[in-house]
DRENVEXZA-426315 format. One line per 3 residues: number of its first residue (from 1); their letters; for each residue x, y, z of C-alpha. Coordinates in steps of 0.02 Angstrom, whole numbers, plus 50000, padded with zeros to 5 digits. Example, Ala and Ser with C-alpha at 12.3 -4.5 7.8 and 13.67 -1.06 7.14 Angstrom:
residues 2
1	as	50615,49775,50390  50684,49947,50357
end
This chain:
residues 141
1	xxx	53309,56327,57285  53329,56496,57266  53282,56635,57408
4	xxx	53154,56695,57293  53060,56525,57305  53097,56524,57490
7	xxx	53002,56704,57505  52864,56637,57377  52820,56512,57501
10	xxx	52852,56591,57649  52743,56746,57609  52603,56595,57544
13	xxx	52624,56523,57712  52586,56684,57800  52455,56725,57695
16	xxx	52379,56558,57718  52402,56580,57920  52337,56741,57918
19	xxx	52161,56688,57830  52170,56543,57960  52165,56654,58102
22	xxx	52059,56802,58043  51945,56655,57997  51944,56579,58171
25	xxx	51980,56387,58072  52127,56398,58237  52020,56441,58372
28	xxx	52023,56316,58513  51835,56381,58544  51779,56358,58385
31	xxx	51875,56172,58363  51782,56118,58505  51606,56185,58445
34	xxx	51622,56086,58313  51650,55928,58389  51499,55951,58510
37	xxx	51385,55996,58365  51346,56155,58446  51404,56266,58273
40	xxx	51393,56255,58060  51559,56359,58086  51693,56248,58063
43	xxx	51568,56133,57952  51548,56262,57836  51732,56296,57799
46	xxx	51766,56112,57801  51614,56099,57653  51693,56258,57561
49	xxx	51856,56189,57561  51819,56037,57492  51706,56090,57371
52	xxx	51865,56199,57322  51962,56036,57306  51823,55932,57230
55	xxx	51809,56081,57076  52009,56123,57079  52052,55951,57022
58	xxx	51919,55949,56894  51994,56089,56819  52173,56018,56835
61	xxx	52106,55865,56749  52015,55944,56600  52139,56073,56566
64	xxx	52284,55971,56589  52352,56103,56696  52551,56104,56716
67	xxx	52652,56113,56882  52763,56300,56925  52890,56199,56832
70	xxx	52797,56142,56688  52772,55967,56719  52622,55887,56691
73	xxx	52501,55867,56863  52450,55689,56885  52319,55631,57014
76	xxx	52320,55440,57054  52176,55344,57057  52166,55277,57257
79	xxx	52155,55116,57291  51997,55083,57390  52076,54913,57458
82	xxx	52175,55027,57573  52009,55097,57650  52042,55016,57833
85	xxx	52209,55136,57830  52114,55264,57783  51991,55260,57920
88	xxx	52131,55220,58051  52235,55357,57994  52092,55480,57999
91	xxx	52015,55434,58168  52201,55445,58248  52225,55637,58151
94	xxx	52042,55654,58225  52060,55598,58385  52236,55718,58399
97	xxx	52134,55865,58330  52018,55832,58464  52140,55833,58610
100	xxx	52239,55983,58556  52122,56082,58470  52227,56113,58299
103	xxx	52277,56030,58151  52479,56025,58094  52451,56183,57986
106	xxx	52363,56284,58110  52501,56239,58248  52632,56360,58147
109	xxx	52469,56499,58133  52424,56485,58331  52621,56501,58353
112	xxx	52627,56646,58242  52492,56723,58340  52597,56708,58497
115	xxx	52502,56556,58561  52703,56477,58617  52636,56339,58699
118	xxx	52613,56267,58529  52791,56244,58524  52772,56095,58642
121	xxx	52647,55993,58497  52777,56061,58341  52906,55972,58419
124	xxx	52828,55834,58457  52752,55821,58268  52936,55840,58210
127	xxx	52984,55704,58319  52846,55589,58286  52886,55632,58107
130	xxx	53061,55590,58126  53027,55429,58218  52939,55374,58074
133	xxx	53059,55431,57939  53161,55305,58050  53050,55154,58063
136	xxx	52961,55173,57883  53044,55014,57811  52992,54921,57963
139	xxx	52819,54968,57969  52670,54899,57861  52624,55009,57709
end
């Protein structure tokens, strides 16, 4: 890659952390409001968001829409055998949410914000993320 690509994505990220912040998606506060069911907050950007997603890919799909690099953007179908991973794998990024407050993307954001404590979960994501780049073939996909 080129360090024009590197900036591209580097000013995205920021811009993208920024929003998070000024947008309070990061706050601990509002992270736990949500999970009492004491605020629409958090609700409400979850909804937009995926109302975003559900109407991007529509668009992607009807238009045929190419990649930055020109290659053609394919969504697979999922396979709804695979549902029980699924729910495990959501409940356990739930349930981590939950204890820490913030998602992996949010993490770099709080960080950015000079939260540093979050370096302590980043570095354990990274090694939990290595740990499984290790173990993959052993594990059941």
């Amino acid at each position: 890659m080129k360090f024009t690509e590197y900036l591209k994505y580097f000013l995205i990220g920021t811009g993208f952390g920024f929003i998070l912040v000024k947008s309070e998606v990061v706050s601990w506060f509002r992270i736990q409001e949500m999970f009492r069911f004491d605020s629409i907050h958090m609700y409400g950007i979850i909804g937009l968001a995926i109302l975003v997603g559900v109407i991007s890919i529509q668009l992607i799909k009807r238009w045929n829409m190419k990649d930055a690099y020109g290659n053609p953007i394919t969504i697979p179908p999922k396979d709804v055998s695979q549902v029980k991973r699924y729910i495990i794998g959501g409940s356990l990024f739930g349930l981590g949410w939950a204890m820490l407050g913030a998602c992996p993307g949010p993490m770099f954001a709080l960080l950015g914000s000079g939260l540093t404590v979050m370096i302590v979960p980043i570095l354990a994501a990274l090694a939990g993320t290595l740990a499984y780049g290790v173990l993959r073939e052993r594990l059941p996909h």
